[in-house]
N, C-alpha and C positions, 0 to 999 in steps of 0.2 A: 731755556735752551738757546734762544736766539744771543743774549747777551756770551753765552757760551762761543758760540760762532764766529762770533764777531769780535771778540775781546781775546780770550782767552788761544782762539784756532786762527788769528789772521793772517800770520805769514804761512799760514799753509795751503798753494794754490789748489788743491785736491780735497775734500772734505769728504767722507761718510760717513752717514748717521747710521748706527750699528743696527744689525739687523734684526737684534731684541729687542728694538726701542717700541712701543707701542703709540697708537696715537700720533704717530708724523705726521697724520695729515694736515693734524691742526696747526702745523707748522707753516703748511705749506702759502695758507692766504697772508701769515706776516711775512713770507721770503719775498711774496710778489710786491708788498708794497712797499719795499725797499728803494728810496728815493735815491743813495747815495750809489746806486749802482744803474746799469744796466738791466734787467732783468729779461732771459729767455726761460722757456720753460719746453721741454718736451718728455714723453714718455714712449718707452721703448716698448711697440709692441710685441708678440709672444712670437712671428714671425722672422723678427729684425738681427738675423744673424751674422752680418758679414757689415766689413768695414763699408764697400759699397751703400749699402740697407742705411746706415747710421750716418752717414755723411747727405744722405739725401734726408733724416729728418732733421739732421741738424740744420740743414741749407733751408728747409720748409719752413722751420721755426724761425731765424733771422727773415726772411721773406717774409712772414704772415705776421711776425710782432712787430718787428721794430724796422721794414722796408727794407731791409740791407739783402741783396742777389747776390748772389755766390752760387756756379757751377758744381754739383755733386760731382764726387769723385768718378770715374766711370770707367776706371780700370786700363784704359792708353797709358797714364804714365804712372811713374813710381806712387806708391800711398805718402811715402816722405816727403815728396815734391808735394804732392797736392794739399798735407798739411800745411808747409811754411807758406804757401801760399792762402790756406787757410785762414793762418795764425794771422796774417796782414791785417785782413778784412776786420777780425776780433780784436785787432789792434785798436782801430777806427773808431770802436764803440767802448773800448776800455775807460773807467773799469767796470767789468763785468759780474754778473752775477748767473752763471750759467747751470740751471734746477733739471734734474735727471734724473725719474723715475719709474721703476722695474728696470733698474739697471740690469740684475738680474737673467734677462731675455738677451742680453746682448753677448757675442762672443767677443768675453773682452783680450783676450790674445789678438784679435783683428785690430778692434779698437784702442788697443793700446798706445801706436805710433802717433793717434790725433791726440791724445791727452798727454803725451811726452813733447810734442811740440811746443801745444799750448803751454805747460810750465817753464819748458826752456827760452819762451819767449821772455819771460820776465815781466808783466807787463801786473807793475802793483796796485792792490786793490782790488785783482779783478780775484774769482773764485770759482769754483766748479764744484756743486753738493751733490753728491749722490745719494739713493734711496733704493734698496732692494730688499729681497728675501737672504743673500749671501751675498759675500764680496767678491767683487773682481780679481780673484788671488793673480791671477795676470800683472796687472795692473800695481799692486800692492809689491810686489815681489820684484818690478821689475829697477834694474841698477842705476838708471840714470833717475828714478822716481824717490829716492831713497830719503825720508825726512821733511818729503812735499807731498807724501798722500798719508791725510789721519783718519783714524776712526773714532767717534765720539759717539757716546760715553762711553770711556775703560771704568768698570765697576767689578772683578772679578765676582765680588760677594752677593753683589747686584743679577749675577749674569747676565755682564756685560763685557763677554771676556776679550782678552787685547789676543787675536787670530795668527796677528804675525809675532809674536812673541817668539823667541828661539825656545825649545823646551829636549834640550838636550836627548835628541834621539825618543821621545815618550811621544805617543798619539793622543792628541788632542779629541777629548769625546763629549759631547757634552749634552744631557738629558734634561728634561724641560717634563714631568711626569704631571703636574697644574693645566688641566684641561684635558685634551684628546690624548694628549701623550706624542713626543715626537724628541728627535734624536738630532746632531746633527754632529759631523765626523770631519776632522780634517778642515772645522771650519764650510763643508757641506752639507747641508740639511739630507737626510734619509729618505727618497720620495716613492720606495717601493720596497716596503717590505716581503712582497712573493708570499702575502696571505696574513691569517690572524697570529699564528702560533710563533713563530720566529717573533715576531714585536713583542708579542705578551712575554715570553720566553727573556727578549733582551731586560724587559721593563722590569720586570721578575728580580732576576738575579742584580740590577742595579739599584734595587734596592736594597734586598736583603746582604748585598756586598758579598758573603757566603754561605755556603748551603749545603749541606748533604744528597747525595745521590737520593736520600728514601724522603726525604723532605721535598725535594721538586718533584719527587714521582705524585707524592701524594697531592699537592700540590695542581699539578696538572693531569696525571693518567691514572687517579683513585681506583679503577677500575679494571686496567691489564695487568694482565701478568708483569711480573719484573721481568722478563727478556722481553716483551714487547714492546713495553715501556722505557728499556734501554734502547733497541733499534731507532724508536720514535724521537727520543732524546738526542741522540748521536745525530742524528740528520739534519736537526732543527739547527743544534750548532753547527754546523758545517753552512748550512741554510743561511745563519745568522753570520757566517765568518765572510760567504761570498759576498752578502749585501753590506758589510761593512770594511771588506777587506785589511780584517783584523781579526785576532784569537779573541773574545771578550772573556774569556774565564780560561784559568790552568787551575792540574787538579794538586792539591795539596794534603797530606795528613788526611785524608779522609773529604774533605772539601774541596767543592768548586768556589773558588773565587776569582772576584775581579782582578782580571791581567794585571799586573806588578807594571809593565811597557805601556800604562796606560792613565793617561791623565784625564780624570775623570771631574766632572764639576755637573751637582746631580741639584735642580732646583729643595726636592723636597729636604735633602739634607740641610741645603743653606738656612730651607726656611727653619729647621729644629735649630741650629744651630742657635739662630738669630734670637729666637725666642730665649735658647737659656742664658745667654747673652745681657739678658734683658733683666737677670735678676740680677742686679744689684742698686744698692739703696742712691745711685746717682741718678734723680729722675731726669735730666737732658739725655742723661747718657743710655737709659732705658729706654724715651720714646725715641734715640734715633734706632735702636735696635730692632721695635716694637715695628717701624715703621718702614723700616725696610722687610721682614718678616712678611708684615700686611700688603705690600709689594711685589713679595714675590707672588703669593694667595694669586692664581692668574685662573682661577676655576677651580672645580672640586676633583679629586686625584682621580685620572685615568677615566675621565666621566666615559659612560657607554661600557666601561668594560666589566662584565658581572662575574668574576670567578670570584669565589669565596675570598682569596688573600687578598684582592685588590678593592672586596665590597670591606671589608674588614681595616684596613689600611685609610679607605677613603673615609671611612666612619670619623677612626681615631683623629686625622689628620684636619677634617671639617671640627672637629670639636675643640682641637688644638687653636685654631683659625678664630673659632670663635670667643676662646679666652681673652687669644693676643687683642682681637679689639675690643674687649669689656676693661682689658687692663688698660691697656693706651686710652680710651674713653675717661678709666679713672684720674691717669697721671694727667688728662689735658684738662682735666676738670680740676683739680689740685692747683696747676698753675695757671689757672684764669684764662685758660683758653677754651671757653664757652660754647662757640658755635662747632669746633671742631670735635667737643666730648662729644656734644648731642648727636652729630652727623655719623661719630664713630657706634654709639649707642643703639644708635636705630640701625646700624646696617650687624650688630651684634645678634639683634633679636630674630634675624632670619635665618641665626645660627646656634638657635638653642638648641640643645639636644633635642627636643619634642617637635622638633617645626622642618618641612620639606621634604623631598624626596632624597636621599643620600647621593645619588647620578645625576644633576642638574643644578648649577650654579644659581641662587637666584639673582 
């Protein structure tokens, strides 16, 4: 990743690491000891909403790392005046290495005119990474930024998906059902569902893509009547439209299916995909298949959640999981790659059929 940064991303004064990326932290002790720059580091607390909030940590962090005083913005004069005057001082210690994390917490519409400075400055070599749960779509979007903020890694297959991509009028959705299960729309992760049944309901139908009206009754309302069970239905979706401010399903020939206005990128899909992918007799070309597959594997499907299709679904898919690495164990052992069959071997055996609980990743 680091050669990534530095090689392949360096005329891009704006970096962020995508917010699928797992594991950045360990990123974070080689960015500080980075000799060939500058290095500040600060983190944006859950407070830190306004340009004001963010220019007083960035001023703390020049101050308390590397001696440099600079006046926090304080609202007498323009935020534009207070950048280039900013940018001066970042001049001084160019070039820079400027580390920003939970970006996230920051409203970056405020903060955007400090980070348009700072590029317009020009000042080569230096860089500003970002780290959050979402991107600053402010910031990413904004026109004089255009070509000088990236996001790393783009992997659609990966989900690692590129956010600002243009997608011809279609809603960008995309499911992550490996683990607790969660959503995020528009490039926004989903942080409130308004209860169980709307998410279980979303997670549902984005699996099975479509479904019959007596197939999700059974499904989820085994027990009421079919007019209750349609009332309860109807709600959820409406439930599931406001918190995503989107249709997820129109009804067709008898089926609900996934909205057509909807660009969908669904972990567990990719991972099936990956897997069939993987049958063919070109063994590189299998373990990179195998191996992204094993990749996506981020926990066992919808852990916690006990309805029959989703205990039944996480069964199947933990058994799938456990092939993929008995096979990639083979192919690595085939091509004399020894310590990585054994590593894959031993992490197969926690997924045999007869071993663990089905809800709990070990």
């Amino acid at each position: 990743m680091e050669s990534m940064l530095f090689n392949h991303y360096s005329t891009f004064p704006i970096l962020m690491l995508h917010p699928n990326s797992h594991g950045y932290r360990a990123l974070l002790p080689v960015l500080m000891e980075r000799k060939e720059q500058t290095v500040i580091f600060l983190t944006i607390p859950a407070n830190a909403t306004t340009a004001q909030v963010f220019s007083e940590l960035l001023c703390q962090a020049l101050s308390g790392q590397i001696g440099k005083v600079f006046a926090p913005f304080d609202g007498k004069q323009g935020l534009q005046r207070w950048s280039r005057s900013f940018v001066q001082t970042m001049k001084s210690i160019s070039p820079y290495l400027l580390i920003i994390d939970a970006i996230d917490y920051l409203d970056d519409a405020q903060a955007t005119p400090i980070f348009r400075a700072l590029v317009e400055a020009e000042m080569p070599g230096s860089q500003t990474i970002l780290f959050g749960r979402r991107i600053p779509a402010t910031l990413f979007m904004d026109a004089a930024l255009l070509g000088k903020v990236a996001l790393l890694p783009i992997d659609e297959d990966g989900m690692f998906l590129d956010y600002m991509r243009p997608r011809e009028k279609r809603i960008l959705v995309e499911i992550h059902a490996f683990g607790q299960g969660r959503a995020v729309v528009r490039g926004t992760p989903v942080q409130d569902w308004g209860g169980h049944l709307p998410r279980a309901l979303f997670l549902y139908m984005a699996d099975k893509v479509m479904a019959t009206r007596d197939s999700i009754f059974e499904a989820f309302w085994p027990s009421l009547h079919p007019r209750q069970a349609t009332n309860v239905f109807h709600v959820t979706k409406r439930k599931i439209k406001e918190i995503l401010d989107v249709d997820l399903t129109e009804y067709t020939s008898g089926y609900y299916r996934i909205a057509t206005n909807l660009e969908v990128h669904y972990d567990v899909f990719k991972f099936i995909e990956a897997i069939q992918q993987a049958e063919t007799p070109d063994e590189q070309s299998a373990i990179a298949h195998l191996e992204r597959a094993v990749s996506l594997y981020r926990g066992n499907y919808l852990m916690g959640m006990t309805q029959p299709w989703a205990v039944q679904r996480r069964s199947e898919l933990r058994s799938s999981y456990g092939e993929a690495l008995r096979t990639l164990s083979g192919l690595y052992n085939a091509t004399g790659h020894d310590a990585r069959a054994s590593g894959l071997a031993a992490r197969a055996q926690a997924f045999a059929p007869q071993t663990a609980a089905m809800g709990a990743h070990p």
